[in-house]
C-alpha positions in Angstrom: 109.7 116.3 120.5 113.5 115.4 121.2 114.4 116.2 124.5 118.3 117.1 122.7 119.0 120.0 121.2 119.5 121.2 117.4 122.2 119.5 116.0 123.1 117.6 118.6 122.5 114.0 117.7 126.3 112.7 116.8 127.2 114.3 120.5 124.3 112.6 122.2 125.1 109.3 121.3 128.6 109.2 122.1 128.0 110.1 125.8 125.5 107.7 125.7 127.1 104.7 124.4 128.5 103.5 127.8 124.9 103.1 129.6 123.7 100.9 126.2 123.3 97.3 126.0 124.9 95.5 123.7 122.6 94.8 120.9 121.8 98.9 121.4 125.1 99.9 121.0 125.6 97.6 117.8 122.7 100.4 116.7 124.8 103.7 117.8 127.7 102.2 116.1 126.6 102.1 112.7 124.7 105.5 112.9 128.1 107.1 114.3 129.6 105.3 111.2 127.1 105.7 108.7 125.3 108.8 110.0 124.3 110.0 105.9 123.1 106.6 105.1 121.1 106.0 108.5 119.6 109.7 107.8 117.8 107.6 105.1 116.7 104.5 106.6 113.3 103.9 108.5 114.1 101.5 111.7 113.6 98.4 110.1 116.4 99.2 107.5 119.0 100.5 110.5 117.8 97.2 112.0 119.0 95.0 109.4 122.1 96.4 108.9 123.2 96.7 112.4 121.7 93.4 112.9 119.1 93.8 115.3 115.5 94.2 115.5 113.4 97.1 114.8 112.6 97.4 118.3 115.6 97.8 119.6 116.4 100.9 116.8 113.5 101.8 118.9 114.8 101.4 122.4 118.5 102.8 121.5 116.8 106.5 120.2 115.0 106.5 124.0 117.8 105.4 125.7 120.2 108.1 124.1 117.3 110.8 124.8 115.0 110.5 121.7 111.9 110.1 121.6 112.3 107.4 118.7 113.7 106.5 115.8 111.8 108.8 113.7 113.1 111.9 116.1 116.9 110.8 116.3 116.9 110.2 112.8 115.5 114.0 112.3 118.0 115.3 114.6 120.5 113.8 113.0 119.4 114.9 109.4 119.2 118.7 110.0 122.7 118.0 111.8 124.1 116.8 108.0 122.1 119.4 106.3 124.3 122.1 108.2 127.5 120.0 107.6 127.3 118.5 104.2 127.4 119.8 100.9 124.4 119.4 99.1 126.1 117.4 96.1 127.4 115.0 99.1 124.0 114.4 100.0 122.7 113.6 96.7 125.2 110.7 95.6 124.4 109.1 99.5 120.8 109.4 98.2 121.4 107.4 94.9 123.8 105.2 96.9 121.5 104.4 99.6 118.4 103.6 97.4 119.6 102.6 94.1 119.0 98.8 95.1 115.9 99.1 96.2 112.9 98.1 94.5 110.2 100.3 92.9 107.8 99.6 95.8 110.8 100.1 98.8 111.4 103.6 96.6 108.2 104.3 96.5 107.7 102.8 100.8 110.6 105.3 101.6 109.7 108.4 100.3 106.0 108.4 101.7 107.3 106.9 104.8 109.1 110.4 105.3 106.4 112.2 104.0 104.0 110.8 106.7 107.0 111.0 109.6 107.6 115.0 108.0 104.0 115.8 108.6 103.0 113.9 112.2 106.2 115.8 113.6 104.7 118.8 111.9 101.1 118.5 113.3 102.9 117.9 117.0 105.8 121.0 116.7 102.8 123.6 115.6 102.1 125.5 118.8 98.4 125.7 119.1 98.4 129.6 120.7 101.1 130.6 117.9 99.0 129.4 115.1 96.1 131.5 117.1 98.5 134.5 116.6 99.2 133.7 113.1 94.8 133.3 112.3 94.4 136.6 114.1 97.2 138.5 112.4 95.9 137.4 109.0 92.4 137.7 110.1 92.9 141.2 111.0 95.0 142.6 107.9 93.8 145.0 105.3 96.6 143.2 103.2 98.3 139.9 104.0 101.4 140.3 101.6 103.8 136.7 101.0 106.8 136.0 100.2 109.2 132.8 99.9 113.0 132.4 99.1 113.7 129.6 96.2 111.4 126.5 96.5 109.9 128.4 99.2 108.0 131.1 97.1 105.9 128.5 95.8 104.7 128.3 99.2 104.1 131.9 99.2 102.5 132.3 96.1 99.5 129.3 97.1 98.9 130.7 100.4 98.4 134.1 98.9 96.3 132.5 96.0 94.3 130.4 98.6 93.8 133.7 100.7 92.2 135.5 97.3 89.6 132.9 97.4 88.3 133.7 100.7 87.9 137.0 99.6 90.9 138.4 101.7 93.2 141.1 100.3 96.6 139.1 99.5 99.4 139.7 97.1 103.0 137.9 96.5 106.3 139.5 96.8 107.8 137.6 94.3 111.2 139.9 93.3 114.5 139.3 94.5 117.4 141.9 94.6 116.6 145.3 93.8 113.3 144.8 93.0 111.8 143.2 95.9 112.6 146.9 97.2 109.1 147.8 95.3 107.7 144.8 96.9 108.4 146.4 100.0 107.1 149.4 98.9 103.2 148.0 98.9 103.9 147.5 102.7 101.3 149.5 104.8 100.1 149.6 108.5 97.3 147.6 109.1 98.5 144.6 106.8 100.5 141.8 107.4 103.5 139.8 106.4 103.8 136.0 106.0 107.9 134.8 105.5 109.0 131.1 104.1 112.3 131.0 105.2 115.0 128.9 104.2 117.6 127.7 106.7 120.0 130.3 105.9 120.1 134.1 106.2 118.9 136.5 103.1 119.1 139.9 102.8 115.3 140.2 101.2 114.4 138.4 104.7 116.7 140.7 106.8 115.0 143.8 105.1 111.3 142.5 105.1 111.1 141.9 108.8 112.9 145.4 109.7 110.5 147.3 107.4 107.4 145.2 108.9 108.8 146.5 112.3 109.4 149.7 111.2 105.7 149.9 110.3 104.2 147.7 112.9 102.9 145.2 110.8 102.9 141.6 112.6 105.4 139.0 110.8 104.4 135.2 110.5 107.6 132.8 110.2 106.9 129.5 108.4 110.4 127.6 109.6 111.9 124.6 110.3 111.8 123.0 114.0 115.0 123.7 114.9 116.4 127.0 116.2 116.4 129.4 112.2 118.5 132.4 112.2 115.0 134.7 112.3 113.6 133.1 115.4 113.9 135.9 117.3 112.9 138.6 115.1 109.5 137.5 113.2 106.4 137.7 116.2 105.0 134.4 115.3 106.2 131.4 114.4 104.9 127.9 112.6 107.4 125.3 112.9 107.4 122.6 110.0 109.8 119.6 110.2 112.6 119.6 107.6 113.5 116.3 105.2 115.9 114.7 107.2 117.1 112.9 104.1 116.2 115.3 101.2 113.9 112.6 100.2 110.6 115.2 99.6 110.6 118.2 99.1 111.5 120.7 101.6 108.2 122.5 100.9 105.7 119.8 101.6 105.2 120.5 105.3 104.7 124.7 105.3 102.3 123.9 102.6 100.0 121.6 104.7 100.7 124.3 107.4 99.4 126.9 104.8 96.1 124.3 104.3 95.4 124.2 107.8 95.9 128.5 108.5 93.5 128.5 105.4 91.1 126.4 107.0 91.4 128.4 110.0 90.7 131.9 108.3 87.5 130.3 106.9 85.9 129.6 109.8 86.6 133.1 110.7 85.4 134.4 107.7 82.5 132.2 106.8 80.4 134.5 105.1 82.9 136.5 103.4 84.3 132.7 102.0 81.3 131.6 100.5 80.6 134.7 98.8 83.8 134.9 97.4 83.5 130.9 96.4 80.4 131.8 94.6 82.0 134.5 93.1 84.6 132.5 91.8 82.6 129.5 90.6 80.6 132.1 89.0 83.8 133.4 86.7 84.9 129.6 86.5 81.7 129.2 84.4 81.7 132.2 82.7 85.1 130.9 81.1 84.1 127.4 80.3 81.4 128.9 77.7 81.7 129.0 73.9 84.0 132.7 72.9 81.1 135.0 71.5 82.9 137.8 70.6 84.5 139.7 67.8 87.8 137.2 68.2 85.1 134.9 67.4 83.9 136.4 64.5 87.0 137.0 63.0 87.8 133.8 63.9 84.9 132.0 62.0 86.1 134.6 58.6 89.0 132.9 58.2 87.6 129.4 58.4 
């Protein structure tokens, strides 16, 4: 993990550009002058354009504080996201890649993928993910709920939780009527938040009335400091796209996976004879209709 803080990278690199060697500073240059387009570029790319080696991408990041490339170029990305408008973003997208051939499109975006989900696996603290399987574990009702993009995330991990044979339900209104969502709220249960970077008053609400009620909050977040850090009990930080290049889902939803594995291990027996339930319906479905829609069905033939 950086050693800077959020939103810190442009700042970082300007002190440090007096204690770089030459071919280093080349590299600080051309991300202080390109900082959108570098936000896209894996270390070879920055290399080539600065006209260096990859290596040396490499050694700049540590030498301004970074632990690499990767974690500079993360830094710096969540840095824009604040900064730039979204529509800004999307034309340095097109502009960036729109050369590049189908196998470099296809190179970059599951480059990021993979870099999203190793800074992922490291950022998850192993004792708040604990918290987050016992809260869950514990709940007579583990209710979801996601802003945007987000309630997708929401939604699976409440359908993955119905599979184990758990009690679990979606909040899925906004505006007035994610006030009845609130209403199914009940001690004993639990509340599990996808938040966006910015504040929303559903969010604001939810997390007063779990208060209010005692019921534990889990935060699915980005890395970097969120505006609800301080007022969900748990959190499980999930690196951000620092170029917008996959979707800014794709790391809560591994995160999701991995709680779900969790919470079947807990709940072994419970799992399978809620999978064998299941199956059981699956099959049900796949044979031939043999009732009276059927029959009238077979009238009219």
């Amino acid at each position: 993990m950086s050693t800077q803080q959020s939103g810190s990278a442009r700042a970082s690199i300007e002190a440090a550009l007096g204690a770089l060697s030459a071919s280093e500073r080349r590299v600080a240059r051309f991300i202080l002058e390109h900082p959108e387009q570098a936000s896209l570029l894996n270390a070879a790319q920055v290399a080539k354009l600065a006209g260096t080696s990859d290596t040396t991408v490499v050694r700049a990041s540590r030498s301004i504080g970074f632990t690499g490339w990767t974690d500079l170029r993360r830094t710096l990305g969540a840095e824009l996201t604040r900064a730039t408008h979204p529509t800004a973003r999307l034309t340095t997208r097109l502009s960036v890649t729109k050369r590049d051939s189908t196998r470099s499109l296809i190179t970059t975006v599951f480059e990021e993928a993979r870099d999203r989900l190793e800074i992922s696996q490291a950022d998850i603290d192993d004792t708040e993910f604990e918290r987050a399987v016992a809260a869950l574990h514990g709940a007579h009702t583990v209710h979801t709920f996601g802003v945007g993009a987000s309630s997708a995330c929401a939604a699976y991990l409440a359908t993955k939780l119905g599979r184990l044979g758990l009690q679990a339900r979606t909040a899925a209104g906004m505006g007035f009527t994610f006030a009845d969502d609130l209403m199914q709220l009940r001690s004993g249960d639990a509340l599990v938040l996808f938040a966006p970077g910015r504040p929303f008053a559903e969010l604001d609400l939810a997390v007063a009335e779990a208060r209010r009620l005692g019921i534990p909050t889990v935060l699915f977040t980005g890395r970097h400091r969120h505006e609800y850090d301080t007022r969900a009990d748990i959190l499980i930080r999930c690196a951000g796209s620092a170029g917008g290049l996959t979707g800014e889902t794709l790391s809560a939803l591994v995160a999701a996976d991995a709680l779900v594995l969790a919470l079947s291990q807990q709940t072994a027996d419970a799992s399978r004879a809620a999978s064998q339930r299941l199956n059981g319906l699956r099959r049900e479905l796949r044979r031939p209709t043999t009732g009276p829609t059927s029959s009238r069905a077979k009238e009219h033939e």
